[in-house]
N, C-alpha and C positions, 0 to 999 in steps of 0.2 A: 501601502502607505505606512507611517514610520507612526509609530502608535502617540509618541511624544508631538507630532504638530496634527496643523487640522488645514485645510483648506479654504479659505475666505473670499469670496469675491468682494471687490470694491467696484463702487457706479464709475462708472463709465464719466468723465469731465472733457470738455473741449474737445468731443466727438475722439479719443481715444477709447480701445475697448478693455473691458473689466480685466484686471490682473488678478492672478491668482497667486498668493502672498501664503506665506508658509509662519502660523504664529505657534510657540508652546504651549503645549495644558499644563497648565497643574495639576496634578494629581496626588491623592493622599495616601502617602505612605502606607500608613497605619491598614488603610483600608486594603489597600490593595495585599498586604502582608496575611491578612486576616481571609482574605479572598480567594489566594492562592493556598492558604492552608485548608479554607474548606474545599476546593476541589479536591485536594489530594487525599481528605478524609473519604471520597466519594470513589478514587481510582480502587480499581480490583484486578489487581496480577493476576488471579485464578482465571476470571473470565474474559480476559485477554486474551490469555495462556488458549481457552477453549473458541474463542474468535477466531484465533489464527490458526487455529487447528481444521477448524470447519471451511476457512477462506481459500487455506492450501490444497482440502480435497476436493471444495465444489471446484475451482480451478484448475485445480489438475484434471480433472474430468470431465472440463468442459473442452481444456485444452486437445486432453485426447482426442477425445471425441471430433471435434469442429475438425482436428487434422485428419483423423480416420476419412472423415466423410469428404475431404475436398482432397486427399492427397496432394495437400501442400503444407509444411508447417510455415505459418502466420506467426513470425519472434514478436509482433506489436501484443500479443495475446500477452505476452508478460507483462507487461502494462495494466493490462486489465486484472491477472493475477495479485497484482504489486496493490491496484487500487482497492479489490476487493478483501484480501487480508488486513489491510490497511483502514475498510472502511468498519469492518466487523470487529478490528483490537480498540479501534476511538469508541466506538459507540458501547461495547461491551466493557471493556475495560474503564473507561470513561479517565484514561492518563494524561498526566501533564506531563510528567516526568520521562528523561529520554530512553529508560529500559524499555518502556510501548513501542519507540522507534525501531529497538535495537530486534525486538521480539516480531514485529511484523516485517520489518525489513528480512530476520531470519525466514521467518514461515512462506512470504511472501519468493524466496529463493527456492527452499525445498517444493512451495509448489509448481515451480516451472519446470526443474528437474522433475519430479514426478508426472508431471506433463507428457516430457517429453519419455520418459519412461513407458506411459501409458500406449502413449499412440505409436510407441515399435510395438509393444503387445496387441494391440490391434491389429497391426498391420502384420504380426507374424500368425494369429489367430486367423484370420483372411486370408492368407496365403494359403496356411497350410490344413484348413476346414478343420483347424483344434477349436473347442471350446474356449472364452476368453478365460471360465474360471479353470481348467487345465491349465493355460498358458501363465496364470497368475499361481497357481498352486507349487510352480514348480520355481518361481520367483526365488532369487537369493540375493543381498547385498552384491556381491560379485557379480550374478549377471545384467542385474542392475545398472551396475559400473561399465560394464561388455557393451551394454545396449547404447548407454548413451557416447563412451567412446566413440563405439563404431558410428554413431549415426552422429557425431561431432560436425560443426561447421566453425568454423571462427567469429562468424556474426554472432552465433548464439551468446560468445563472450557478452558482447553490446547490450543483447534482448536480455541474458540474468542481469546483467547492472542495474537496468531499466529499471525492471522487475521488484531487485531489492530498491532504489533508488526509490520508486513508489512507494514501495509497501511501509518504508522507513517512514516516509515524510508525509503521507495521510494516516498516519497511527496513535498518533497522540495529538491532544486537544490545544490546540494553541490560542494565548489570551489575545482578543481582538481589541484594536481601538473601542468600539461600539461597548461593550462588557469594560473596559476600564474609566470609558466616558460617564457609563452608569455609576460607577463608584464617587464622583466627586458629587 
């Protein structure tokens, strides 16, 4: 709903039924001005910063994992990726402001890349009866890059969009009708 109207029903006359009529609030500038600067004395980049850090690994490690154990990768897991970093940069970071977006949309990407990164390491620790932390010891940027190449699909393009698409747009605190209602 458009934070500027509100919804009103009118009675019902000559047996026609209630309309739903769209009027403006007023709202007080001033306030709202004074409003949006105290949340923004409350946002914290640092712990954001450390939200989105913890949203990427639990997710990346749940991803692995969930794919290890069903040998199918599930691209809707970026979704949940995307909500989770997303749900930890709003509440930790507490942002109004669009760098929250831009930070959990980031993290919210790297962790589905690192996802899928995890569950070839799984699946090559399985294969070939290496230890995972062997399998990860010997990790490099490049092979990194190897793994997910090679294990590329074109859908996976869709599932990171998702992913960041989420993580973007549950990361920051957006002002409700309800919270600006309270202001007049």
């Amino acid at each position: 709903m458009d934070p500027s109207s509100s919804s009103v029903s009118q009675p019902a006359q000559s047996g026609v039924p209630p309309q739903i009529t769209t009027m403006p609030l007023e709202y007080d500038q001033a306030k709202i001005k004074k409003y949006i600067a105290r949340l923004r004395d409350q946002q914290n980049l640092g712990l954001a910063l450390a939200g989105g850090a913890v949203g990427a690994a639990v997710g990346a490690a749940l991803w692995g994992v969930i794919t290890a154990l069903t040998n199918f990768q599930i691209g809707f897991m970026a979704v949940g990726v995307g909500f989770l970093v997303g749900f930890l940069v709003r509440v930790l970071g507490k942002g109004i402001d669009k760098v929250y977006g831009y930070i959990g949309g980031a993290f919210s990407l790297l962790g589905c890349l690192a996802g899928n990164v995890l569950a070839v390491m799984i699946a090559v620790s399985n294969q070939s009866g290496t230890p995972l932390s062997t399998v990860a010891s010997h990790l490099t940027p490049q092979i990194a890059w190897d793994m997910l190449v090679s294990n590329f699909n074109p859908i996976d393009l869709l599932f990171y969009a998702l992913g960041l698409y989420y993580g973007y747009r549950s990361s920051f605190h957006r002002i409700t009708a309800a919270e600006l209602a309270s202001l007049t």
